[in-house]
ROFI-295761 format. One line per 10 residues: for each residue x, y, z of N, C-alpha, C. Coordinates in pm, 1 decimal, padded with zeros to 6 digits. Layout:
// ROFI-295761
X Y Z X Y Z X Y Z; ...
***
This chain:
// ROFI-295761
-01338.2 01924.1 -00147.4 -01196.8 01963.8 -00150.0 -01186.5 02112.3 -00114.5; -01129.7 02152.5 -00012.9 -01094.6 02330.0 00000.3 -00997.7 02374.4 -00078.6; -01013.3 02455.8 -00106.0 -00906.1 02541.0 -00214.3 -00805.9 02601.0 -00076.3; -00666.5 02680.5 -00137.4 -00583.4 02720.2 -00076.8 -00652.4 02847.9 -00028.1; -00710.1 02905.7 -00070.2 -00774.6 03065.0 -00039.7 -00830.3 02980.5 00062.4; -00926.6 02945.6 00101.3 -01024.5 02914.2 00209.9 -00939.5 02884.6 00364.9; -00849.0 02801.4 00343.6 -00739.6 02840.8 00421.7 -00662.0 02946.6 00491.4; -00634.9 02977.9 00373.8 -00571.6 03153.6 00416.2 -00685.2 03229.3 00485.1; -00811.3 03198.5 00423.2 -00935.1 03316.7 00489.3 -00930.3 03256.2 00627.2; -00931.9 03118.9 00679.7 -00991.5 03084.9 00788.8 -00835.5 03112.1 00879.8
-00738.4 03125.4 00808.1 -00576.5 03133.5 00925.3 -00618.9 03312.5 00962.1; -00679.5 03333.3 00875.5 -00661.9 03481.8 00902.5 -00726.1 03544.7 00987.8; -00882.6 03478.7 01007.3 -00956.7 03498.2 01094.5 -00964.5 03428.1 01248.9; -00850.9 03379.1 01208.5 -00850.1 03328.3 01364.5 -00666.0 03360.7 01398.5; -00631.5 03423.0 01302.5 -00553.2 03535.6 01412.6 -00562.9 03663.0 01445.8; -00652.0 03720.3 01311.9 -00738.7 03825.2 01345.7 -00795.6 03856.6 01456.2; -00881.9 03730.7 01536.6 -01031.3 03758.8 01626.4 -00939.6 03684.5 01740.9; -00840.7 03591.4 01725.5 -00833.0 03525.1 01860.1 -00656.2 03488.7 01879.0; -00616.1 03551.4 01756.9 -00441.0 03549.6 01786.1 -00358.7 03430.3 01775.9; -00411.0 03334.5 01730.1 -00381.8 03206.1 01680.2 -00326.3 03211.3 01553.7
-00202.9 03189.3 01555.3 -00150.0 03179.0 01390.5 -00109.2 03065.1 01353.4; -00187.0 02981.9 01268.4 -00200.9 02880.5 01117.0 -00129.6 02889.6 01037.4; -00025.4 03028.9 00976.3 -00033.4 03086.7 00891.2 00106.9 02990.3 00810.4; 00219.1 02945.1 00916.4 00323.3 02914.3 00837.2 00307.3 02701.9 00902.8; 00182.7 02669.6 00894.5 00132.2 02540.9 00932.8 00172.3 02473.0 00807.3; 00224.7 02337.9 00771.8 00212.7 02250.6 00663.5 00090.8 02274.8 00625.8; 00056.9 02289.4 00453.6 -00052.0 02304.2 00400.2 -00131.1 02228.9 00348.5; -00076.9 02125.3 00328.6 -00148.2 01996.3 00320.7 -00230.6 01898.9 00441.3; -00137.6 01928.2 00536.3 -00168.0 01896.0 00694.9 -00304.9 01967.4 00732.4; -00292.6 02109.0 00734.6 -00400.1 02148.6 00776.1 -00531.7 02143.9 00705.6
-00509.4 02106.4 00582.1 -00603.1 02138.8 00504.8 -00713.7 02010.1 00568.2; -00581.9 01909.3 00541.1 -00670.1 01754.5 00604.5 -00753.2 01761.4 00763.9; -00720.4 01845.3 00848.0 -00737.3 01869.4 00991.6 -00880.5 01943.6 00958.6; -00879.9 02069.1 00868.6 -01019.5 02123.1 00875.1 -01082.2 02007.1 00779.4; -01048.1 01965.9 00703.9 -01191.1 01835.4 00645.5 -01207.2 01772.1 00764.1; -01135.0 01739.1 00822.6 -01179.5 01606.4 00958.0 -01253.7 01741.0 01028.0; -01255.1 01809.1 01047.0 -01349.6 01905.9 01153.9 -01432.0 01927.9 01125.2; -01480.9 01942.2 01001.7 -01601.9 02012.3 00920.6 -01667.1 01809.6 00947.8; -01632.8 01747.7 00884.2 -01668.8 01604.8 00878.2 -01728.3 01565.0 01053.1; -01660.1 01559.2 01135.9 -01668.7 01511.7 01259.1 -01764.5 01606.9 01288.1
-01853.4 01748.5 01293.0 -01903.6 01867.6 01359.1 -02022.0 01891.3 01275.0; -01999.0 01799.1 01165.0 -02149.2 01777.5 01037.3 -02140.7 01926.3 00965.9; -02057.2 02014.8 00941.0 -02076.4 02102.5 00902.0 -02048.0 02120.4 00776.7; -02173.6 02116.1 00665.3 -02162.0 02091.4 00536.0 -02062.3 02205.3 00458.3; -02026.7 02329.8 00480.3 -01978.5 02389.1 00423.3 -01875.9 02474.9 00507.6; -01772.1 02549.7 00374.4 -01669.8 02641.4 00451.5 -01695.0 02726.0 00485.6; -01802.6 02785.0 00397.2 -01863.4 02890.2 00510.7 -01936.2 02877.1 00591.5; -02017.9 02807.5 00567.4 -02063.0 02782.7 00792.2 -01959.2 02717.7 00839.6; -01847.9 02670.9 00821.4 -01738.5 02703.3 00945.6 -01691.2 02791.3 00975.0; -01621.5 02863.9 00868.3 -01604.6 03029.7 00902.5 -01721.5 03112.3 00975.3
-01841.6 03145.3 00919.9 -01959.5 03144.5 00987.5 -01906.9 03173.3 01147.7; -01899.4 03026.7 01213.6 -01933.1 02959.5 01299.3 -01796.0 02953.8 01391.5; -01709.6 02974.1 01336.1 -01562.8 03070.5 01398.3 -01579.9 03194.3 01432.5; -01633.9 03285.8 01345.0 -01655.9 03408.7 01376.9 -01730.8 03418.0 01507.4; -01849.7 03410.6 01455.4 -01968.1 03402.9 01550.4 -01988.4 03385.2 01682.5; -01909.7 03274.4 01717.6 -01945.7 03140.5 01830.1 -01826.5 03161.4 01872.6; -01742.0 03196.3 01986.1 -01603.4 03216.5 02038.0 -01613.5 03059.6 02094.1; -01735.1 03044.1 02172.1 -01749.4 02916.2 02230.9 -01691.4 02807.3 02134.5; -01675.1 02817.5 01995.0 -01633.9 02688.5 01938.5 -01502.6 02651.3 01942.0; -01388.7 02822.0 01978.0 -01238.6 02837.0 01924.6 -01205.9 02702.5 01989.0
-01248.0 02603.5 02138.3 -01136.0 02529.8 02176.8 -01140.3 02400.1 02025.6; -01282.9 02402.5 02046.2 -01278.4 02261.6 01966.9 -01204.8 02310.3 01801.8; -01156.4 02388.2 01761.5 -01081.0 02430.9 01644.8 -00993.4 02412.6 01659.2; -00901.6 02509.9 01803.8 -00770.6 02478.6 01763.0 -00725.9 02320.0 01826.3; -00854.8 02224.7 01903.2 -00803.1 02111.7 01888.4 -00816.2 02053.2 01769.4; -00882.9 02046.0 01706.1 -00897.5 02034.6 01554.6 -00744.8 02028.9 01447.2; -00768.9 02143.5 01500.8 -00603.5 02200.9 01417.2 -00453.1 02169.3 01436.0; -00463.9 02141.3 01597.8 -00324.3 02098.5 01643.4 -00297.5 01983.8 01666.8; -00195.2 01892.5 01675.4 -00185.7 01757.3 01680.8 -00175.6 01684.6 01831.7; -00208.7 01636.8 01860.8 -00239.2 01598.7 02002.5 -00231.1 01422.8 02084.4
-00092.7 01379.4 01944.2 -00099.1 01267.2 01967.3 00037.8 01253.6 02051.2; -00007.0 01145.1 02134.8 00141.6 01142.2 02238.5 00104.9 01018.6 02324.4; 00229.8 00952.2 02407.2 00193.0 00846.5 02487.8 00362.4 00893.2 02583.2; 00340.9 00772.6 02711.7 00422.3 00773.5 02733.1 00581.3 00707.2 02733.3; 00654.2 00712.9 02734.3 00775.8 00644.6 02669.2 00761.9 00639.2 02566.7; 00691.3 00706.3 02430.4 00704.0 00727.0 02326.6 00844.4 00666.3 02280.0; 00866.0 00550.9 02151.4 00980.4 00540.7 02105.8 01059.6 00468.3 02272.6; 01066.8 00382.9 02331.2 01131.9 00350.7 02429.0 01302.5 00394.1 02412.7; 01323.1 00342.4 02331.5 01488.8 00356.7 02269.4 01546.9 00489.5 02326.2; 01443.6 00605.2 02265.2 01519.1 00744.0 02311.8 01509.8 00704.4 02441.8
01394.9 00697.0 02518.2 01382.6 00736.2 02674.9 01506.9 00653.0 02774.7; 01540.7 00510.1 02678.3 01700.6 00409.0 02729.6 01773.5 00502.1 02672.9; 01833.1 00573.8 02570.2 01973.4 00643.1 02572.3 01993.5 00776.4 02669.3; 01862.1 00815.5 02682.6 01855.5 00932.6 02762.0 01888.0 00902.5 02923.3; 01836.9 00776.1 02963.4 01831.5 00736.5 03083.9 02001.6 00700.4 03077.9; 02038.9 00590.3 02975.4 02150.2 00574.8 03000.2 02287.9 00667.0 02967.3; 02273.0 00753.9 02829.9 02360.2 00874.8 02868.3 02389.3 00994.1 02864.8; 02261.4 01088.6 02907.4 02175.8 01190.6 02916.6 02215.1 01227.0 03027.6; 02120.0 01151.6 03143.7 02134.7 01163.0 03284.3 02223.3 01165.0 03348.5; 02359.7 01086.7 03311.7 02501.3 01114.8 03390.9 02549.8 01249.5 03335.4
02537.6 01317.2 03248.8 02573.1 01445.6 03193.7 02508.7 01521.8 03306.0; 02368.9 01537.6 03282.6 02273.5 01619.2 03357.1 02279.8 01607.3 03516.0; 02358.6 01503.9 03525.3 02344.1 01506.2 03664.8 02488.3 01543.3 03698.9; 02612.6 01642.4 03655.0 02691.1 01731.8 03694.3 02665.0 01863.7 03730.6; 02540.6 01910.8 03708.3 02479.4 02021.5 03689.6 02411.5 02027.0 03808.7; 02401.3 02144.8 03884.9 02388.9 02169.4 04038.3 02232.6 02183.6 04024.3; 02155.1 02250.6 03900.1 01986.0 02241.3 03871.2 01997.7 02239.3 03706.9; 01911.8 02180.8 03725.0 01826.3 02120.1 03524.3 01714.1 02151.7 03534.1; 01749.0 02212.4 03365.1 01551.3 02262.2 03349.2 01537.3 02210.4 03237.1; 01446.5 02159.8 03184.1 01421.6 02107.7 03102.9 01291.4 02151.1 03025.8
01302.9 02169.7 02908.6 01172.4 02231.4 02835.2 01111.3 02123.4 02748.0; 00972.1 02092.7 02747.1 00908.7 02018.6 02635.3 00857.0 02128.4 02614.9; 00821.1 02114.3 02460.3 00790.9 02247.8 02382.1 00719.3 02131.8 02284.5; 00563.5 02223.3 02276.6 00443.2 02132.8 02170.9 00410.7 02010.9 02267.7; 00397.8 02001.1 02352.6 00417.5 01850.8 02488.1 00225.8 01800.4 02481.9; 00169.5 01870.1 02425.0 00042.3 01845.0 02392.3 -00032.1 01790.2 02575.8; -00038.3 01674.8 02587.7 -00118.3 01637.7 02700.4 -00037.6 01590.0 02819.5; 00138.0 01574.5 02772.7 00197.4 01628.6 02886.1 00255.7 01439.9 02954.1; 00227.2 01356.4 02849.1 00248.8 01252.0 02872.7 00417.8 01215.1 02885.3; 00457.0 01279.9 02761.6 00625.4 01317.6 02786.0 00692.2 01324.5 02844.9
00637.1 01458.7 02914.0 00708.7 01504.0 03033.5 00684.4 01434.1 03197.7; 00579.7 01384.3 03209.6 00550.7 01257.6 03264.1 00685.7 01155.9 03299.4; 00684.9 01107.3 03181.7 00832.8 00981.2 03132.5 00957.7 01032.2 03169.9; 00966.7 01164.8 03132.9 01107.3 01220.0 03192.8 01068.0 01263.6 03342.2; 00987.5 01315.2 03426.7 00994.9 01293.9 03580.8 01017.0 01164.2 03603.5; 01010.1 01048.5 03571.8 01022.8 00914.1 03634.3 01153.8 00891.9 03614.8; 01199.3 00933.7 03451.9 01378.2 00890.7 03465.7 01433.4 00971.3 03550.6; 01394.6 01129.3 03563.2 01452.3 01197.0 03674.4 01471.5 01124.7 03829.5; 01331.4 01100.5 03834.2 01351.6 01040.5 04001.0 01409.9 00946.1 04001.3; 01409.3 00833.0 03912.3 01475.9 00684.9 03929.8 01640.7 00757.7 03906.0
01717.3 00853.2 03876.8 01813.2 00886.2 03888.4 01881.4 00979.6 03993.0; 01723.8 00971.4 04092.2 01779.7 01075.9 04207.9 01789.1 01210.8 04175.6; 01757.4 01275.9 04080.2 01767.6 01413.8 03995.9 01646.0 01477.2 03963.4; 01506.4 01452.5 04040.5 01419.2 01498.7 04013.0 01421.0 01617.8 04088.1; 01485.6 01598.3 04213.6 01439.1 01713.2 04325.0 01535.1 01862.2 04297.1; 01584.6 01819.7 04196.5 01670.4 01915.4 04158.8 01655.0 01987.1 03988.2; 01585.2 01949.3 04005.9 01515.1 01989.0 03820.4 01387.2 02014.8 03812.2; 01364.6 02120.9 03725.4 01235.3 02179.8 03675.9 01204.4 02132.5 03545.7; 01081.8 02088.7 03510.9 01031.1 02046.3 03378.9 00956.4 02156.7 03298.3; 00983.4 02233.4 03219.0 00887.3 02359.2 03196.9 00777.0 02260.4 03078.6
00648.5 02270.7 03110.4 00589.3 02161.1 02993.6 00474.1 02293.8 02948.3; 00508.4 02312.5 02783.1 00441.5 02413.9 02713.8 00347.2 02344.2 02597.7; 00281.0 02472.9 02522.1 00153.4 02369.8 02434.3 00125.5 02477.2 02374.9; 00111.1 02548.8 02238.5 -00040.9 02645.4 02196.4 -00142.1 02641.7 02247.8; -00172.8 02476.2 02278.4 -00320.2 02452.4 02295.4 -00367.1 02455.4 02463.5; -00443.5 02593.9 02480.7 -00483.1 02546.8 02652.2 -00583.1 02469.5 02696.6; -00637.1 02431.3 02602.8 -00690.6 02350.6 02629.8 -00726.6 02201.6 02650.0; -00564.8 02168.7 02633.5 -00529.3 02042.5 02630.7 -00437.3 02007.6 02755.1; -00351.6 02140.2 02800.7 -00224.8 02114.3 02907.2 -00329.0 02124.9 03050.8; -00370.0 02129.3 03066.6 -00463.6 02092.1 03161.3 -00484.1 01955.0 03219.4
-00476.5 01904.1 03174.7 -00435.5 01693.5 03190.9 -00287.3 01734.8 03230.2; -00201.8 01804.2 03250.4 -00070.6 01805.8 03299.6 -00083.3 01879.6 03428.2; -00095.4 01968.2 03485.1 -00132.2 02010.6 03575.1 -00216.4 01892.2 03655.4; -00268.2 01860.2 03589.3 -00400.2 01756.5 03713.4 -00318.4 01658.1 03719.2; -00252.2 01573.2 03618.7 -00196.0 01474.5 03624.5 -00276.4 01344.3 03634.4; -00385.4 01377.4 03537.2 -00444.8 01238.3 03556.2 -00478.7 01205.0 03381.9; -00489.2 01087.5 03358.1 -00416.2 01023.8 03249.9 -00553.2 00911.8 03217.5; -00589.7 00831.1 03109.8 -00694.0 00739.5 03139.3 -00652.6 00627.5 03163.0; -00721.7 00517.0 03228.1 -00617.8 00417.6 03246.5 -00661.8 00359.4 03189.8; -00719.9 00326.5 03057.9 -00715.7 00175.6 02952.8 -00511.6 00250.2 02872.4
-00487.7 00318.9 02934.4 -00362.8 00306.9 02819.8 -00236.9 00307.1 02923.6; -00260.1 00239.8 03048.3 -00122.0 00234.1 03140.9 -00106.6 00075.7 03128.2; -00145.1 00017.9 03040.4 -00054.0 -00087.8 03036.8 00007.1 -00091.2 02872.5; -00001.5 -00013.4 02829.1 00074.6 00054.7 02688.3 00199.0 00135.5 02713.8; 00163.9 00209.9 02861.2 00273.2 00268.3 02910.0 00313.9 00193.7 02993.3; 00312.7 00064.4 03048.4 00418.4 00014.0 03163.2 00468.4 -00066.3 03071.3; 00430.3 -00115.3 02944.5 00539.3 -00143.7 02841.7 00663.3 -00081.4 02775.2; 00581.0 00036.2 02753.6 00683.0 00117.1 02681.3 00824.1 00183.1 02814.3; 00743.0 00174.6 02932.2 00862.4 00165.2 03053.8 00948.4 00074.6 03076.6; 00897.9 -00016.4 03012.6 00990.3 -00137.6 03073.9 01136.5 -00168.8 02959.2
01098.1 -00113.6 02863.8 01147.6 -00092.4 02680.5 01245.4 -00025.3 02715.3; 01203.6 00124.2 02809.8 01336.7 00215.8 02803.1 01387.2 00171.1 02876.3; 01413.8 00067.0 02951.5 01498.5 00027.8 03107.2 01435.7 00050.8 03227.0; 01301.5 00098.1 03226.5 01272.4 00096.9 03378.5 01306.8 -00049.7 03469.9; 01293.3 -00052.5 03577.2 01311.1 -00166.3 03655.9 01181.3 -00166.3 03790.9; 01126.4 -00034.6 03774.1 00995.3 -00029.2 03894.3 00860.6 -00124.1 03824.4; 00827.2 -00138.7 03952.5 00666.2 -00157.1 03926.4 00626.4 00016.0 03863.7; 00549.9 -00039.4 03760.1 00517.3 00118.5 03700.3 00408.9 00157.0 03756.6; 00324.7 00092.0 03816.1 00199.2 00114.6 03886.9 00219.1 00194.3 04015.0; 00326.0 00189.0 04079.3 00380.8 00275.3 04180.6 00391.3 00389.6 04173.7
00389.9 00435.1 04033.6 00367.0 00617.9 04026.0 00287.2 00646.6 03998.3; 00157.6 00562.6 04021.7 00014.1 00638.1 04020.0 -00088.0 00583.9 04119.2; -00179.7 00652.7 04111.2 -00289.5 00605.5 04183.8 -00396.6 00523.0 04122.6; -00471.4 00409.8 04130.8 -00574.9 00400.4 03990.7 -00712.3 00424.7 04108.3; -00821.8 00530.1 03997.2 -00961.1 00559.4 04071.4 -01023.4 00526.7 03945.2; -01168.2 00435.2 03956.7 -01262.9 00426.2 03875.2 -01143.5 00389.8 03724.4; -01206.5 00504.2 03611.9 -01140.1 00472.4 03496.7 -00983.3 00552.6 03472.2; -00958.3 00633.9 03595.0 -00848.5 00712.0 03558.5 -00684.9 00662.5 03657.4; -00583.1 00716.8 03606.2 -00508.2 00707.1 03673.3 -00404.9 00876.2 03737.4; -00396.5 00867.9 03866.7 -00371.3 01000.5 03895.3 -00176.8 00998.0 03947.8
-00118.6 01042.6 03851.1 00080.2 01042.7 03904.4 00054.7 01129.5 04025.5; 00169.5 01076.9 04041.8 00197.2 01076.0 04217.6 00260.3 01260.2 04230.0; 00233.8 01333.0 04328.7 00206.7 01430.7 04367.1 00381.3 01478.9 04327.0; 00472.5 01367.9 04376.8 00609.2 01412.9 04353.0 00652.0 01443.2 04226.6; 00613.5 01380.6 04133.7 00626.2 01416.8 04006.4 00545.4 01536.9 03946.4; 00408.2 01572.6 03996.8 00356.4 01711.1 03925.3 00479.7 01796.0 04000.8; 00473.2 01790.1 04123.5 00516.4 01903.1 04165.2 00656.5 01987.4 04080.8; 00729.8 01895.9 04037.7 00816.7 01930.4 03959.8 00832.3 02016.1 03825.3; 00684.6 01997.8 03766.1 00644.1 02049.3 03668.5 00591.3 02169.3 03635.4; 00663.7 02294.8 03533.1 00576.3 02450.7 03521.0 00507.3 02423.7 03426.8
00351.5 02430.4 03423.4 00273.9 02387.7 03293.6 00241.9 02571.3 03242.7; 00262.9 02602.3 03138.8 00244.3 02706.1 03068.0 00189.1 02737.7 02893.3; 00102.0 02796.6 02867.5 00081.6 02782.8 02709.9 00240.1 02874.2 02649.7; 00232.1 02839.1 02537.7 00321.5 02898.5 02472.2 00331.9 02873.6 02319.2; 00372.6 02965.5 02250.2 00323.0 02951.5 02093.2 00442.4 02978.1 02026.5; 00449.2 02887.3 01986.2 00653.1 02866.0 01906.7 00635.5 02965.0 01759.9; 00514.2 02986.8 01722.3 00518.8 03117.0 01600.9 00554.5 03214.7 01651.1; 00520.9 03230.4 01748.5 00548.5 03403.9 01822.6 00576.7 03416.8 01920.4; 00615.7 03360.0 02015.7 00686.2 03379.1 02163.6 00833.7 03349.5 02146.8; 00853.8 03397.5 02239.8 01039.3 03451.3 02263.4 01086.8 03331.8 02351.3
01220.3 03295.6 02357.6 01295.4 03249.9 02505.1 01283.0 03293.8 02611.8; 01225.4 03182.1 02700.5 01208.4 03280.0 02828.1 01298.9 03211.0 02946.7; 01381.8 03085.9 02895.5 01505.2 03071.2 03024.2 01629.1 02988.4 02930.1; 01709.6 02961.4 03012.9 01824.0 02866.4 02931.6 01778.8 02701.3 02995.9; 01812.1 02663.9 02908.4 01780.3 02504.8 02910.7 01913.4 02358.8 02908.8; 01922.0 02279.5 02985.1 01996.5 02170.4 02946.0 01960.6 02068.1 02874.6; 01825.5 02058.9 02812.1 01710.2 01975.5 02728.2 01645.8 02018.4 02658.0; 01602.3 02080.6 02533.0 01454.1 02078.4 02456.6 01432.6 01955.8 02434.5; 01299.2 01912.0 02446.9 01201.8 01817.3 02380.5 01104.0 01922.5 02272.0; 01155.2 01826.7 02134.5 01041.3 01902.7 02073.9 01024.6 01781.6 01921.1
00921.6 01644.9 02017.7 00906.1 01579.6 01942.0 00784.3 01547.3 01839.7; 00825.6 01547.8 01696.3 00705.5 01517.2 01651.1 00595.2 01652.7 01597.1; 00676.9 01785.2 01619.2 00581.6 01954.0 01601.7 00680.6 01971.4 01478.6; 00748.7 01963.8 01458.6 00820.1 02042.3 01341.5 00765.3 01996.6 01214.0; 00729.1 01871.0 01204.0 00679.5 01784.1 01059.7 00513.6 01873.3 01023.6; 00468.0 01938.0 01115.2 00347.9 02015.1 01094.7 00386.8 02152.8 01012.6; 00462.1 02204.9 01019.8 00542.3 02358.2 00987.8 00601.2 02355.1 00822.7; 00594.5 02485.9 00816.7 00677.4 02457.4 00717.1 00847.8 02492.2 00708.4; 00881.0 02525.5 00608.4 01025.8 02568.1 00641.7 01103.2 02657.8 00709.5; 01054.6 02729.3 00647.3 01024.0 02900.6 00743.0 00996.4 02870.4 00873.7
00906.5 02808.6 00939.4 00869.0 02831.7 01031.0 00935.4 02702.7 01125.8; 00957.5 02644.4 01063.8 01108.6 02530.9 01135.6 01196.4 02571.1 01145.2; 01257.9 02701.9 01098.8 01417.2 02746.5 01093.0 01377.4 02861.1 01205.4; 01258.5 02898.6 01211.2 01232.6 03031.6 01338.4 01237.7 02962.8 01443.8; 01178.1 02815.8 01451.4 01162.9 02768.5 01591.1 01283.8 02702.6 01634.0; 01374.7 02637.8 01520.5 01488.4 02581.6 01590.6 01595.8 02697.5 01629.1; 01607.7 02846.9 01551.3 01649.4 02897.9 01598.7 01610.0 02930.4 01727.2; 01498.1 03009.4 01822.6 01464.1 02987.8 01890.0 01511.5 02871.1 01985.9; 01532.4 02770.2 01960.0 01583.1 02648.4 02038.2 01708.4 02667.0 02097.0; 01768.5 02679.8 01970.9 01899.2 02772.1 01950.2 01978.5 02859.6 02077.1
01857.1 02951.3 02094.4 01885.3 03066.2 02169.6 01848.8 03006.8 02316.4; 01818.9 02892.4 02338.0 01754.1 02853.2 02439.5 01823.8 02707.8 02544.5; 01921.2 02654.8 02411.4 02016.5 02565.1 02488.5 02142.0 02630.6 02557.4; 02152.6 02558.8 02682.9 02252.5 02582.8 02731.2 02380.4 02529.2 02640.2; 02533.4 02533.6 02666.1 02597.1 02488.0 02580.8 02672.4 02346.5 02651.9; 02677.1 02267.6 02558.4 02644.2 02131.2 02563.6 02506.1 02085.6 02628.4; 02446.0 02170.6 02597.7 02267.9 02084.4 02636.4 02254.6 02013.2 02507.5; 02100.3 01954.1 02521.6 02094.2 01823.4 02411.5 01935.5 01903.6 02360.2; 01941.7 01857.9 02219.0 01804.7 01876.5 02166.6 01753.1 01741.2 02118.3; 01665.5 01743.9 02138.0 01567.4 01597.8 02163.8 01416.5 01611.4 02026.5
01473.8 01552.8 01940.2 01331.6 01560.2 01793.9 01275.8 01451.8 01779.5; 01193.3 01437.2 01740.8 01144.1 01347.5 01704.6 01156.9 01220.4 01547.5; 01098.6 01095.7 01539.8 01171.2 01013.9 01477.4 01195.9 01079.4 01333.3; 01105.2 01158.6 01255.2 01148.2 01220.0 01085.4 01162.5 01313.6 01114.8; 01236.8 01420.9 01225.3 01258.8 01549.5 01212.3 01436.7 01561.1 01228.0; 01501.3 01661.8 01161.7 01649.9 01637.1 01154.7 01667.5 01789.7 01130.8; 01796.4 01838.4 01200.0 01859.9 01964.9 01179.6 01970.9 01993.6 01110.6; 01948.0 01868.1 01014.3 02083.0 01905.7 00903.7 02060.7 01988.2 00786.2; 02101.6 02076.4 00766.8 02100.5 02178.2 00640.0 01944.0 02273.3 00681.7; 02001.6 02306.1 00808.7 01920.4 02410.0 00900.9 02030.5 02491.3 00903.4
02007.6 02635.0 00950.7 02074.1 02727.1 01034.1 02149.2 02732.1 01126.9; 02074.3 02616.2 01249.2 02144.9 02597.7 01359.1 02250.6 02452.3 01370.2; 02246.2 02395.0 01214.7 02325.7 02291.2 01248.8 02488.9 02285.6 01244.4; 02516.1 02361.9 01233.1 02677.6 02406.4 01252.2 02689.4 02406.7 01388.8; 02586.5 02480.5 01469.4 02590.4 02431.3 01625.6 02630.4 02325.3 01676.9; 02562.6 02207.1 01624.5 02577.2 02077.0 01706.0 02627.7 01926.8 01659.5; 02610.2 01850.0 01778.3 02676.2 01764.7 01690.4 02622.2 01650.9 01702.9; 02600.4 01519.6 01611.0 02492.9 01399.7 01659.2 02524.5 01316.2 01757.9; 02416.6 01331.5 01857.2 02467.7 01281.6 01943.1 02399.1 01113.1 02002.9; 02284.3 01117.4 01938.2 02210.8 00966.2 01896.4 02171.1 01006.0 01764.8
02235.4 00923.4 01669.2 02166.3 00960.7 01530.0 02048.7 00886.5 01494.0; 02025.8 00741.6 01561.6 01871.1 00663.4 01560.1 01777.3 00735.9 01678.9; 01855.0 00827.8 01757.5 01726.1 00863.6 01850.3 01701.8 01004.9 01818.0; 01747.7 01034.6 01703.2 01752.2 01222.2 01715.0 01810.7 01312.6 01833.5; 01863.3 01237.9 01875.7 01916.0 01366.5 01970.8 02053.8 01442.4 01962.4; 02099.9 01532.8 01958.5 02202.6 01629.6 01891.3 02231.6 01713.0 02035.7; 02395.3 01735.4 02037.6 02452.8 01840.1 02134.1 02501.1 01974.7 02085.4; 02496.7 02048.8 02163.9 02523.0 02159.6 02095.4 02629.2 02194.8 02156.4; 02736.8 02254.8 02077.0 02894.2 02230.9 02091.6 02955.3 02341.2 02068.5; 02868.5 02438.7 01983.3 02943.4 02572.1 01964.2 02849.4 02692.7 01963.4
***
């Protein structure tokens, strides 16, 4: 069992040495993330992980994958990706360019799902996807755009759920074990790290995606980032959460208003 100190020592030293801040992470969450790391890496004790943080820079990726959550598919939840398709996109598509931010987008599968509703709506060539992560060492599968393929028939389900009507196999290529999206869809995409503890707004948006990162945080650090969000929607843009995350008896919820209450998604109105 780690005590709470051991925590604090190891958030500290790895924003200390490498600028990574843990610090306002769910504490129960993380605590469970370093047992699975120490467990999976055989490393009998907290101090030879600390140790072995310090020491070894070579280890930081496999930590902060360790640490950050990295689960995602595509069409996640089909339902949102049908209300979005069905009444998202006629909004967004009054708008002369759309940018759209996933924020925490981990491996970028997300943002994936929304280039396809884009194009199947004729609105891709006119929209930017900004797809961000803490982790750089994970957004890298977004940029390449290649995906494994034992899980594209998990995703031509979950396509077919939100309303697609294509062959889903048409937006990729399949080689050996992988599958590679079609060149029209990266191109659309700015892949960038970015760290929702400490980075600023850096454009206005008609979309956040930010599904499934807030349940990691704690309070504090959910009211910095939705503000942040905040500062970052255009007005009447949509914020997009995930299935247990909600902005009621937040800061910014006087802002908006529900705009799928089973899909989480909320407009912002004032």
């Amino acid at each position: 069992m780690l005590h709470e100190e051991e925590i604090d020592h190891l958030t500290t030293v790895l924003y200390d040495l490498y600028g990574y801040d843990f610090n306002h992470y769910a504490r129960a969450s993380l605590k469970r993330r370093v047992s699975r790391l120490m467990t999976i890496d055989r490393i009998p004790s907290f101090a030879e992980l600390l140790h072995k943080v310090k020491t070894q820079p070579s280890y930081l990726p496999q930590v902060v994958q360790g640490l950050t959550v990295n689960v995602t598919e595509m069409f996640r939840d089909p339902s949102v990706f049908k209300t979005i398709r069905e009444l998202v996109l006629p909004v967004l598509a009054t708008h002369p360019f759309i940018r759209i931010w996933h924020a925490g987008c981990s491996t970028g599968e997300e943002v994936y799902s929304m280039a396809i509703l884009l194009e199947e709506a004729n609105l891709l060539h006119r929209s930017l996807l900004y797809a961000t992560d803490l982790n750089p060492f994970v957004i890298e599968h977004i940029r390449n755009g290649i995906f494994p393929m034992s899980q594209m028939k998990n995703y031509s389900e979950n396509y077919i759920q939100s309303g697609g009507k294509k062959d889903f196999s048409s937006y990729y290529t399949a080689k050996y074990n992988w599958a590679k999206f079609d060149e029209r869809l990266t191109a659309r995409i700015i892949v960038s790290t970015h760290n929702l503890v400490s980075d600023r707004s850096f454009n206005e948006f008609q979309v956040i995606f930010c599904r499934n990162v807030l349940i990691y945080f704690d309070k504090e650090l959910q009211d910095r980032v939705l503000t942040l969000f905040d500062e970052s929607i255009d007005q009447l843009g949509f914020l997009v959460l995930g299935s247990k995350e909600n902005i009621r008896f937040t800061s910014i919820a006087g802002n908006y208003t529900p705009f799928s209450i089973k899909d989480k998604i909320w407009r912002k109105t004032s």
